[in-house]
C-alpha positions as CSV (number, residue, x, y, z in Angstrom):
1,X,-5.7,-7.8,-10.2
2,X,-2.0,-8.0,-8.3
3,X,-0.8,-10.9,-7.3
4,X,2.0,-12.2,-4.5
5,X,3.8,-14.6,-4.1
6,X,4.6,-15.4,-0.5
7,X,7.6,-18.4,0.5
8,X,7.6,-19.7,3.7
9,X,9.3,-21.6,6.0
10,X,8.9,-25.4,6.8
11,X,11.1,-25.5,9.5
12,X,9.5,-21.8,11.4
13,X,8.3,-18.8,10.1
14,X,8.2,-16.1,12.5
15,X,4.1,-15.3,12.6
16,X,3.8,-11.6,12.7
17,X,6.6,-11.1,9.3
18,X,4.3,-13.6,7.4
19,X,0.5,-12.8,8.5
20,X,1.3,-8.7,8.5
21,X,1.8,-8.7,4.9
22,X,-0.3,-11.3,4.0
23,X,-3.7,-9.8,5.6
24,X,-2.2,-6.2,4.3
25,X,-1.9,-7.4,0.9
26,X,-5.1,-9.4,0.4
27,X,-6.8,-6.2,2.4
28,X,-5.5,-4.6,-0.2
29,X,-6.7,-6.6,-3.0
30,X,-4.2,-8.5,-4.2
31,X,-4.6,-12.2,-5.1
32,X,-2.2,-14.7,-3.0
33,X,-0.8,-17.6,-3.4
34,X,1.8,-19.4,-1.1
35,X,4.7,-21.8,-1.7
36,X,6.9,-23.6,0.4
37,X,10.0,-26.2,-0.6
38,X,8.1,-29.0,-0.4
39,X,4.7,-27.7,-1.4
40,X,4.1,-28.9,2.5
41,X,2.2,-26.2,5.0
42,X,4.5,-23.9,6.5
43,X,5.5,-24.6,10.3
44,X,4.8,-21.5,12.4
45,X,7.6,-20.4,14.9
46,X,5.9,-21.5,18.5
47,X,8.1,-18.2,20.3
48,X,6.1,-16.0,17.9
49,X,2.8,-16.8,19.3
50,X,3.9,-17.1,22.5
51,X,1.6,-14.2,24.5
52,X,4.5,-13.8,26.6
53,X,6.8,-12.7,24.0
54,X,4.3,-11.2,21.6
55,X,1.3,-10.2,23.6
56,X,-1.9,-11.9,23.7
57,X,-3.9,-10.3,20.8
58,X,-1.1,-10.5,18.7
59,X,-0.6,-14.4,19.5
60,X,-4.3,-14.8,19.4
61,X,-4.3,-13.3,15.7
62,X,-1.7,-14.9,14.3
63,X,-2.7,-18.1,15.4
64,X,-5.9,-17.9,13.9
65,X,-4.6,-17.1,10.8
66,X,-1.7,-19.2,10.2
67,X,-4.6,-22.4,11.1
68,X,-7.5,-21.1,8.8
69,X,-6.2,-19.4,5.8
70,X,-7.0,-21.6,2.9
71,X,-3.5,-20.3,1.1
72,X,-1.0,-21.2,3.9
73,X,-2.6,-24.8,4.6
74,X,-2.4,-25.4,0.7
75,X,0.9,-24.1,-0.6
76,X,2.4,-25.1,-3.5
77,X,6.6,-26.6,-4.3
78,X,8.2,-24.1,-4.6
79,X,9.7,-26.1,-8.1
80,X,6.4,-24.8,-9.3
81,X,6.5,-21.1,-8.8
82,X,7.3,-18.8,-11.3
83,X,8.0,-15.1,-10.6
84,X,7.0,-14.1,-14.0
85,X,3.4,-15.2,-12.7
86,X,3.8,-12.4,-9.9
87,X,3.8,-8.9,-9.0
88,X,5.5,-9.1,-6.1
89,X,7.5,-11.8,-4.2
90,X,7.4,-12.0,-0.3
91,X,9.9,-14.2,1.8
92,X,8.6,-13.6,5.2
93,X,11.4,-14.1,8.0
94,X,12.3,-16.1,11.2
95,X,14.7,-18.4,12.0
96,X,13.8,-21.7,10.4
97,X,14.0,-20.0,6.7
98,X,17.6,-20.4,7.5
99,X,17.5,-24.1,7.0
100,X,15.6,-24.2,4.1
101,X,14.3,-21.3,2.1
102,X,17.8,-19.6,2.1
103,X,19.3,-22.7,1.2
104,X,16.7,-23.3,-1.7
105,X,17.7,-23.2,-5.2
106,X,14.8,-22.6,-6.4
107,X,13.6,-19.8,-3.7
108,X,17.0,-18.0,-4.8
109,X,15.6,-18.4,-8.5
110,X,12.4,-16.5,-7.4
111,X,14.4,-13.8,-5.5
112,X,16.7,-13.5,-8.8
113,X,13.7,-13.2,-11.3
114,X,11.9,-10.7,-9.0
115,X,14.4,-8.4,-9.2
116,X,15.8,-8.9,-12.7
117,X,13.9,-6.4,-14.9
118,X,11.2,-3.4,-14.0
119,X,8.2,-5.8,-13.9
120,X,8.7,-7.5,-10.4
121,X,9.3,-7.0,-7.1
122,X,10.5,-8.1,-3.8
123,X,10.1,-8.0,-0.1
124,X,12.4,-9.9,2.0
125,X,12.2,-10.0,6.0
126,X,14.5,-10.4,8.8
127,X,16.5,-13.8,8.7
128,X,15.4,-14.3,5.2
129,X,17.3,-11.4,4.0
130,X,20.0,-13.7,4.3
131,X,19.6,-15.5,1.1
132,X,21.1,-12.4,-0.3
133,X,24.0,-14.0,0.9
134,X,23.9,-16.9,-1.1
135,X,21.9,-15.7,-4.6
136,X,23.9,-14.7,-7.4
137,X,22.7,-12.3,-10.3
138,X,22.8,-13.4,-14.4
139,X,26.7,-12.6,-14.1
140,X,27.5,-14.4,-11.4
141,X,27.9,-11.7,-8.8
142,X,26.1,-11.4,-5.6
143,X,22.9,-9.7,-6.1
144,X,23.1,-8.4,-2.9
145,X,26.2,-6.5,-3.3
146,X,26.5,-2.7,-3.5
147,X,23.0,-2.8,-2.7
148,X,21.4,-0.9,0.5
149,X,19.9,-3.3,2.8
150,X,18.2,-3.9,6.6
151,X,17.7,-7.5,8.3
152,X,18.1,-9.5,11.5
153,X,21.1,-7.7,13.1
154,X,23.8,-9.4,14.9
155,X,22.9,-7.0,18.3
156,X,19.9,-8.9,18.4
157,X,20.9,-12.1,17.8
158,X,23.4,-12.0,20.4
159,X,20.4,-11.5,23.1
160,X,18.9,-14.6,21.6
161,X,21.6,-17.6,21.1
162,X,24.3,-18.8,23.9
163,X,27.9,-19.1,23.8
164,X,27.7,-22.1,21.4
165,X,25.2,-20.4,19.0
166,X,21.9,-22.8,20.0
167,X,19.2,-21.0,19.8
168,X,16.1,-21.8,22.7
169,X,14.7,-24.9,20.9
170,X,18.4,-26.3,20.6
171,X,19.0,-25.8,17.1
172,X,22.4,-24.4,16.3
173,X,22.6,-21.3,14.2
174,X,23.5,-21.9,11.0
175,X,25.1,-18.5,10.4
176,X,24.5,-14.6,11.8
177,X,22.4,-12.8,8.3
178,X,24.5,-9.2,9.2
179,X,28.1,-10.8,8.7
180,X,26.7,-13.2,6.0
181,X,25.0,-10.3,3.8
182,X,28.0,-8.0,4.6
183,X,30.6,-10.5,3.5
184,X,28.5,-10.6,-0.1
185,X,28.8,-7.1,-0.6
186,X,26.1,-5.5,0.9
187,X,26.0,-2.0,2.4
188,X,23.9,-2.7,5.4
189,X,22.2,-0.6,8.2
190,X,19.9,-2.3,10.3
191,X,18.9,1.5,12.0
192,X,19.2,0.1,15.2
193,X,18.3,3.6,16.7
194,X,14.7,3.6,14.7
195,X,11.6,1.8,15.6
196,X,11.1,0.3,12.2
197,X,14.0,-0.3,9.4
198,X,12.5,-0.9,5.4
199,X,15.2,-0.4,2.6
200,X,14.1,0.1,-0.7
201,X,16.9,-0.5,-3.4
202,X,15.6,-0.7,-6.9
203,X,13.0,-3.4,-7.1
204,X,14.6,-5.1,-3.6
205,X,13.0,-4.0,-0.5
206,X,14.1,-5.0,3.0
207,X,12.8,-5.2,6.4
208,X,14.6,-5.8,9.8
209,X,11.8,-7.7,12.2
210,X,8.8,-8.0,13.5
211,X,7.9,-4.4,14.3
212,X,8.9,-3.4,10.8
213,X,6.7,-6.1,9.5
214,X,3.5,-3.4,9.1
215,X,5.5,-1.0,7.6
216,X,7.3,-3.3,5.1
217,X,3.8,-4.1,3.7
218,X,2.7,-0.3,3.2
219,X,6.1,0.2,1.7
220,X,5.6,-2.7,-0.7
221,X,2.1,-1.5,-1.8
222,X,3.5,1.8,-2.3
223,X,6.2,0.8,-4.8
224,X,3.4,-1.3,-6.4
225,X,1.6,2.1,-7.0
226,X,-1.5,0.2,-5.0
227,X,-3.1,2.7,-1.9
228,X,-3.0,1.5,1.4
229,X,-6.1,-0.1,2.7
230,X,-7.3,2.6,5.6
């Protein structure tokens, strides 16, 4: 059997980029486990369940999810995970991952062994693609750079912060993912013109938001060479 690993936010995963994949991926077989930095369950992103933002079934879904699913209310430290043990690791996006999983030695560990050699993967979403900003590669050198990558564009962000950078719960932004991932090298497009954005790079694949979120999971079971659940 296949197995993911999925790392999460304490501090606000954005629902649909985390319960997409995950209900894809188990649909599609593959066995699941969850980390977060603490080993604490991850903190869901109140504005993505918000009916008014996200529409009601969505909301409705992802709530019922993120509350009952045995693996996201028992995840374990990240300090434990190895990506050796996995197919395939997941960082799911929103804002909060900014705080800690992009700051996370040990989550940039995961992303580096993932992508290291032919035998793992990994799928990193919206604001989490920017801990491609801050992991380095065997040598030294950003991992992200020269590679082809999508995230969290600054076009969108601007429509979300104010003038000082807070975003609507008063937490300042810590940085903007586009000029962070750019600055290590990265050639990004975000597609801003498409509906969806996933980049596949080698064993890195990338996803822009929420709407991509679907599509990010079928592209990740396609480069595991696992079909699609109908």
């Amino acid at each position: 059997m296949s197995s993911a690993l999925f790392v999460v936010s304490e501090h606000g995963y954005w629902g649909e980029e985390c319960i997409e994949p995950l209900t894809t991926l188990s649909d599609a077989g593959l066995d699941i486990t969850v980390a977060t930095p603490t080993g604490e369950p991850p903190v869901l992103d109140e504005r993505s369940v918000d009916p008014e933002e996200v529409g009601e079934d969505l909301s409705e879904h992802v709530r019922e999810v993120h509350e009952t699913d045995e693996r996201l209310n028992n995840p374990i430290p990240l300090a434990q995970a190895d990506a050796g043990d996995y197919d395939t690791v997941v960082f799911p996006g929103g804002h909060g991952a900014e705080w800690d999983i992009t700051q996370d030695v040990h989550a940039r560990e995961l992303l580096r062994e993932s992508v290291a050699d032919d035998d793992g993967k990994a799928l990193v979403v919206c604001h989490t693609v920017g801990i491609l900003a801050f992991t380095r590669d065997g040598d030294g050198e950003f991992l992200v750079d020269g590679r082809s990558v999508t995230g969290f564009p600054n076009a969108w962000e601007e429509g979300i912060v104010d003038e000082n950078d807070l975003l609507p719960d008063g937490r300042k932004l810590p940085y903007w993912v586009e000029d962070e991932v750019k600055a290590a090298g990265a050639d990004w497009d975000a597609e801003l013109d498409a509906d969806t954005s996933v980049t596949v790079d080698g064993d890195l694949i990338t996803a822009r938001g929420p709407p991509s979120s679907a599509a990010a999971a079928r592209t990740l079971l396609d480069e595991l060479g696992i079909e699609t659940p109908a």
